[in-house]
Every structure is written in C-alpha cells, then in structure tokens.
C-alpha positions in Angstrom: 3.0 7.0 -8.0 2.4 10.3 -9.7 -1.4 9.4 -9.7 -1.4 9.1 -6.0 1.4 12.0 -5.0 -1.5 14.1 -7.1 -4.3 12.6 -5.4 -2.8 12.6 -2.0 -1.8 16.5 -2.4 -5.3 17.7 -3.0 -6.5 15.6 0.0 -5.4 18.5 2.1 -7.5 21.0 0.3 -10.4 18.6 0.3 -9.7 17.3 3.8 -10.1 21.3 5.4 -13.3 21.6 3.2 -14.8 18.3 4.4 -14.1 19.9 7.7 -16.6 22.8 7.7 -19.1 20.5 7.8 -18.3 17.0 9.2 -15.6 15.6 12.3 -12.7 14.2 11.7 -13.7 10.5 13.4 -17.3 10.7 11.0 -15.1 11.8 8.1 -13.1 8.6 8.5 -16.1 5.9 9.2 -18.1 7.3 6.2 -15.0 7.5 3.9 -13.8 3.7 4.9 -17.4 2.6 4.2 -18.2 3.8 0.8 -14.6 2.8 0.2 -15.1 -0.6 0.9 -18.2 -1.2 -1.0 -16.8 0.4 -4.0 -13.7 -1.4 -3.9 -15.8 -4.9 -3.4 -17.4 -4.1 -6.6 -14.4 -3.7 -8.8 -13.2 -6.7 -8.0 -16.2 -8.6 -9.0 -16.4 -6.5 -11.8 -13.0 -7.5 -12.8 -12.5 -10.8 -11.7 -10.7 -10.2 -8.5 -12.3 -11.5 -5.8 -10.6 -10.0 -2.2 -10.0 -13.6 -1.6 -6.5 -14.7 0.0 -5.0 -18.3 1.2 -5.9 -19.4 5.2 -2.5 -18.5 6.4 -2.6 -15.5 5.1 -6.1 -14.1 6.9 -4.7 -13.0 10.1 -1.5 -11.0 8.6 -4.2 -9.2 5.9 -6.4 -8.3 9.0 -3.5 -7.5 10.5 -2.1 -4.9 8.0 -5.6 -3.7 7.5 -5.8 -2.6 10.7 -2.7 -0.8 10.5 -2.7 0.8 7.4 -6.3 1.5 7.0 -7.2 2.1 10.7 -4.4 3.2 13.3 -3.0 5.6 10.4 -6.1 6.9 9.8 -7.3 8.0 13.1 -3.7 9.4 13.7 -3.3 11.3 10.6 -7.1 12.4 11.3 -6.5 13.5 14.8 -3.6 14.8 14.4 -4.3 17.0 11.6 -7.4 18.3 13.3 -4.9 19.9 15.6 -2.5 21.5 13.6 -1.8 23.1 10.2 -1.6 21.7 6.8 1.8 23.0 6.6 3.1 21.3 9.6 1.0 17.7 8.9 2.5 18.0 5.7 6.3 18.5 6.4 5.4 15.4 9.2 4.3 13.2 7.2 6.9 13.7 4.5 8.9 12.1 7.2 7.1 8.7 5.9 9.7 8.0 2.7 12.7 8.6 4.9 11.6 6.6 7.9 10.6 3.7 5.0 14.1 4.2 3.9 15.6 3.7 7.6 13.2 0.4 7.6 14.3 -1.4 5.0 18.6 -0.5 5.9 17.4 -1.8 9.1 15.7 -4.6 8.0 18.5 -5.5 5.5 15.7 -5.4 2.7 17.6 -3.0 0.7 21.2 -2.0 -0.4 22.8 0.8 1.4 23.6 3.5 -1.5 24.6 7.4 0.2 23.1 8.8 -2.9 19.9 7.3 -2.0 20.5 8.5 1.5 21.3 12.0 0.2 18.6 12.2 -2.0 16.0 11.3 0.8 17.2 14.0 2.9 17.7 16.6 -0.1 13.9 15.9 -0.8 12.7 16.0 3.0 14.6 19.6 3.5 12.5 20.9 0.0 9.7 19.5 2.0 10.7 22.0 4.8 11.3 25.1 2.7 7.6 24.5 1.4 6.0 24.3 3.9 7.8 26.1 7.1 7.1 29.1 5.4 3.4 28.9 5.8 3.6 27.2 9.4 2.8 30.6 10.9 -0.8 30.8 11.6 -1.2 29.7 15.4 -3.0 26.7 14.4 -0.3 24.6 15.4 0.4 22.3 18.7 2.5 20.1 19.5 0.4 17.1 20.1 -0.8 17.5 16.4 2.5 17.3 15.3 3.5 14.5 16.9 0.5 12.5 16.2 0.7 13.1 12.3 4.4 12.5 13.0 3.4 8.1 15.1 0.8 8.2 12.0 3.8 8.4 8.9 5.7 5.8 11.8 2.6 3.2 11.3 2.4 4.2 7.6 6.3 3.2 6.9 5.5 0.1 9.0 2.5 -1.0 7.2 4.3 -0.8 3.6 6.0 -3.7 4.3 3.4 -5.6 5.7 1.2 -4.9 2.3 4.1 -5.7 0.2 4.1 -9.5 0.4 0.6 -9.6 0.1 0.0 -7.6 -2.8 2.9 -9.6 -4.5 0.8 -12.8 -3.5 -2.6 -11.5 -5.0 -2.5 -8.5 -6.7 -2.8 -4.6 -5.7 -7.1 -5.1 -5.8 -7.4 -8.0 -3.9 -4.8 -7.5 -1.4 -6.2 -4.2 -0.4 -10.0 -5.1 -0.5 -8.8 -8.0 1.5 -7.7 -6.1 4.3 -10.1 -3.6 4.8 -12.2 -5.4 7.4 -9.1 -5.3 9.8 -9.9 -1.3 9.7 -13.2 -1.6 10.9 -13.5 -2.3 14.4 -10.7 0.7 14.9 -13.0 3.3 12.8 -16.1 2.0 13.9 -15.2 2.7 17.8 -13.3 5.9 16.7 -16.1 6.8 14.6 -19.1 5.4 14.9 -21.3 7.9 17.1 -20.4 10.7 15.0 -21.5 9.1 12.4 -24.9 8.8 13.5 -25.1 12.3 14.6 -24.1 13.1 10.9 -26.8 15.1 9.0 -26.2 14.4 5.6 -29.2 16.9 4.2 -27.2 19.4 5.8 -24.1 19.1 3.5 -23.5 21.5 0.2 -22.1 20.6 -3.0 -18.5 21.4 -2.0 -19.1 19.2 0.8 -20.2 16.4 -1.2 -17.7 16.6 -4.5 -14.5 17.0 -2.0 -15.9 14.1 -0.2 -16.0 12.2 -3.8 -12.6 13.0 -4.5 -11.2 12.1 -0.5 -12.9 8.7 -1.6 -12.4 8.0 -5.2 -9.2 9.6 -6.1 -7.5 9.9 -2.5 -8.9 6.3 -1.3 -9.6 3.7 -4.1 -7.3 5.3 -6.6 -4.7 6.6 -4.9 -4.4 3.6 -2.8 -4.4 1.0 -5.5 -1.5 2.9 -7.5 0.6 3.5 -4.4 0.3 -0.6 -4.1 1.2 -1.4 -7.2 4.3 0.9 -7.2 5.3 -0.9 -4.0 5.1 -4.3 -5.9 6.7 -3.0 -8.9 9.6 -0.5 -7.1 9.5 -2.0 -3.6 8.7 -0.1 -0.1 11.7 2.7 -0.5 11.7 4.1 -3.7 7.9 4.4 -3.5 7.4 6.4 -0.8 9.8 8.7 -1.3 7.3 9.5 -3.8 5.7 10.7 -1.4 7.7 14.2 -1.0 5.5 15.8 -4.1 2.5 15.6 -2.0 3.5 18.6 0.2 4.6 20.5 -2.7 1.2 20.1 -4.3 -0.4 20.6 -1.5 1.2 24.0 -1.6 0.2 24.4 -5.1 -3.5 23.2 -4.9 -3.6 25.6 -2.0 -2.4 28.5 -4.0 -5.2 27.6 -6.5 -8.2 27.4 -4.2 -7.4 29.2 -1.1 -5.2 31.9 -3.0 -1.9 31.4 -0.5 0.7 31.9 -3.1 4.0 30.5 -2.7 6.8 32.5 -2.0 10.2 32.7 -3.3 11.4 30.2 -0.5 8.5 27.8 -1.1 9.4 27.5 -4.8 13.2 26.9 -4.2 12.3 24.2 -1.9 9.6 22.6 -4.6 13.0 22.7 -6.9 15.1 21.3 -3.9 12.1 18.0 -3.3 12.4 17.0 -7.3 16.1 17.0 -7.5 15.7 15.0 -4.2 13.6 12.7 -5.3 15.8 12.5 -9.2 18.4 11.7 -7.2 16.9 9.0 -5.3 15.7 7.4 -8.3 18.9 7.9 -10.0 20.5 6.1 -7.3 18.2 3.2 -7.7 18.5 2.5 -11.1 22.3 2.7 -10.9 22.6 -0.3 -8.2 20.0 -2.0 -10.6 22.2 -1.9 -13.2 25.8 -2.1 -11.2 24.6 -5.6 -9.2 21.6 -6.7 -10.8 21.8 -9.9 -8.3 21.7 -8.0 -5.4 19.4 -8.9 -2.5 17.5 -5.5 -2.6 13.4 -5.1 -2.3 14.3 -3.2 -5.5 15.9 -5.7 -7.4 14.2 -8.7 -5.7 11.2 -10.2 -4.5 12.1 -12.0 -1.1 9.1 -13.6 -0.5 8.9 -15.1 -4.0 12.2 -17.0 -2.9 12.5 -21.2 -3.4 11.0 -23.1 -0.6 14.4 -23.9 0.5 14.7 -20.2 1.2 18.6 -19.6 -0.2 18.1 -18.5 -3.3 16.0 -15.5 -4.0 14.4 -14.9 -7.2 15.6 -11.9 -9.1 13.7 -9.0 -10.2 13.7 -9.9 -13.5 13.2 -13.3 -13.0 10.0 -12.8 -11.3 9.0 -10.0 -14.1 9.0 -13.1 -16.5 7.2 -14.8 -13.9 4.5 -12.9 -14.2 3.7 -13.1 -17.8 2.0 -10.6 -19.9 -1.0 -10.4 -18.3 0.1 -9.3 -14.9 2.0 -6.5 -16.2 -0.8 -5.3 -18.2 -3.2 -5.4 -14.8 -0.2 -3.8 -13.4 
C-alpha cells in the first residue's frame, strides 16, 4: 500500500506534465494499452495466465469495466477541469465512502475508532490541500466528476476483492482489463489517432513511463494484493497519503512549498490513518472470529454458506507459496 500511495501521489505531477502534450481521453487509451500488453507478459513470464473459471467471465468484465474504464474517464475528465488540490481532497473521499460500503454492506465490524480515524485522516486531507485550491482552475463539474469517479472506485474494490482472492492479484487484474476497453476505446479512440507521438519530449515520455509502470501495473497490483491481504477498508484508507505526497512531490518539481497549515494537516492524515489501523488490529485481536472483511474471507466460506472461514484459517490455507507471491 505504501508502494502504490507513492506511486499514486506522483501521478498528479506526472498526470499535469503528460498534459502539455497529450488529451486527457488519448492519455487514457494509450496508457490502458501499453498496460495491458505489459501486464499479459508478466503473467506468462511468471506463470499466471489471466485465466479465470466460466462463471466468473462476466463479473471480471464486469469489474473491468468499472474499475479500469468508468473510473478512468471520470477521474480523467474530471481532473481536466479542476485543480490537483481539489481532485485530490475528492478523491480522498474514496477510503471513507469504502468504509461507509462495507458498514452498509455488513462486511465489516462497526469500530468508532475506525470511524474517527477515517474522518481525522480525510480533514488532514483538507488542510493539505484547501490551502492551494486558490488558483481559479476550479469548477464545479470537475469536482463532482472526480468526486462519482472515487464513488465507482469504492464500488469496484469489492467487486475485485473476490476475484483476486480466487486467482491471485496478476491474474485477476489482467483478467479484467478487456472489460475497460470498449469504454476507453469510444472515450478515446479518435484522439488517439490524432496523437503525434514524434512530437513528444523526454518529460513527456519518462512521466508517461511512470503513469504506466509505477502508477498502472505496479501500483495496481500492490493496491490488490493489500485488498486480499487487509480487505477493502483498511486499504483504501491508504489512500489519504496520496494527497499528502502529492503536495510534497509538487513542492519538489513545481516549487509550491507547503505552508504551515499544509504540514499540520500531513501530521493530522498519518495520525488518521495510525488510528485507523490501530483500530483494526485491536478488533483482530479482541474477536478474532468476527465476520469482518478484515478478519475473514467471505467468499472462501463452506459450500453450505454458515460457516465462514477465518482469517487465519485461510492464511494456512494458502501455504507458503502464496504468501511469498503475495
């Protein structure tokens, strides 16, 4: 999770740099693309095929489309018309409305430390960031697209979490990448082919390296694996150090130095997110048994669908192997 909050963070530096030279809706296509293909070799490479059971095809295109597609063009959009700042302090909205998701869905144990922790972290978010929200690039419509796009990103966690208990954080995600590509193709498509690549410097190309390599295949597989291994909750909530590094990687390229505010509020998001994981690890070891995405794996239950496995049931489950690939 610290892989991809760091990954994630610098995608907004790399993101406004991409921009100078390429639209948002060619940005997306070509990133998706070369994502794909790399992400098809590696699991050749390593013996993990994006291969998943019949009844299992539709809800992978299914979640592809989601995840990799509508949240894409959102975020994309929406950024497009508004400042980092503001996407970023959006967005950030993601862990709590995860949170709100699994209390609704009864997937996870009401605790009001995690609750405050989540909104300790979200208001760090807002000290970071509000402070450099000033620069009358900002609408409305931007905000509330990025703000639908962190809806459809919560949502989309727990479709991917079954899956990528079923076959692994590779193969699941590989998997589902074809259900992005009629949405990006449409969205993208003719600005694709109105791209001139000879055009493009070397800032152009290395931040679209790292918005592929680090901020897609990277990021992406680590941020599924810590759902597997911490469940849909605690791992976005994760999520609240992208802003703050945003901030930070801003400070280093751009030169837009955080204020005094901005660092109380990176202060404020850590203790947040402490808290949160504080909380989590305490339930752990208060009701070990509990029916929590963070304890246990529902969809690993017995076919007769009573008894749920426990979390550490299913860790011995997995053997040695799986928790190195992990």
């Amino acid at each position: 999770m610290v892989v991809t909050a760091t990954a994630w963070g610098y995608n907004f530096v790399s993101i406004k740099l991409v921009y100078r030279q390429m639209e948002p809706s060619a940005l997306s296509l070509i990133r998706f693309l070369l994502m794909w293909a790399i992400l098809v070799a590696i699991g050749y490479a390593t013996r993990q095929p994006p291969r998943v059971s019949r009844e299992d095809r539709w809800p992978t295109f299914l979640a592809g489309t989601v995840s990799m597609g509508i949240y894409m063009v959102l975020f994309l959009e929406g950024l497009k018309r508004t400042s980092s700042a503001d996407a970023a302090i959006v967005l950030a909205s993601a862990p709590l409305l995860t949170y709100g998701f699994s209390l609704l869905f009864r997937l996870e144990a009401f605790r009001w430390a995690g609750l405050l922790g989540t909104v300790l972290a979200l208001v760090g978010v807002a000290a970071v960031t509000l402070n450099g929200a000033r620069t009358g690039a900002s609408t409305w419509q931007g905000n509330l697209l990025v703000f639908i796009s962190a809806i459809v990103w919560a949502l989309s966690t727990f479709q991917m979490r079954p899956l990528v208990e079923r076959y692994g954080s590779l193969p699941a995600l590989t998997a589902s990448m074809p259900g992005a590509l009629p949405v990006l193709a449409i969205y993208g498509g003719m600005a694709t082919l109105g791209t001139n690549v000879r055009t493009w410097d070397a800032v152009t190309w290395a931040n679209l390296a790292q918005i592929t390599l680090a901020s897609g295949v990277a990021a992406f597989i680590c941020f599924y694996i810590g759902v597997k291994q911490v469940g849909p909750a605690t791992a976005t909530r994760y999520q609240f150090f992208v802003p703050v590094l945003a901030t930070l990687f801003a400070w280093w390229v751009f030169g837009q130095r955080p204020n005094t505010m901005q660092w109380t509020g990176i202060a404020t998001v850590i203790a947040g997110v402490m808290l949160t994981s504080w909380a989590r690890q305490t339930g752990k070891s208060a009701a070990p048994d509990l029916a929590a995405p963070d304890l246990v794996e529902p969809d690993l239950a017995e076919p007769n669908g009573n008894r749920p496995i426990s979390g550490s049931a299913v860790a011995s489950a997995l053997g040695t192997e799986e928790l190195a690939d992990a």
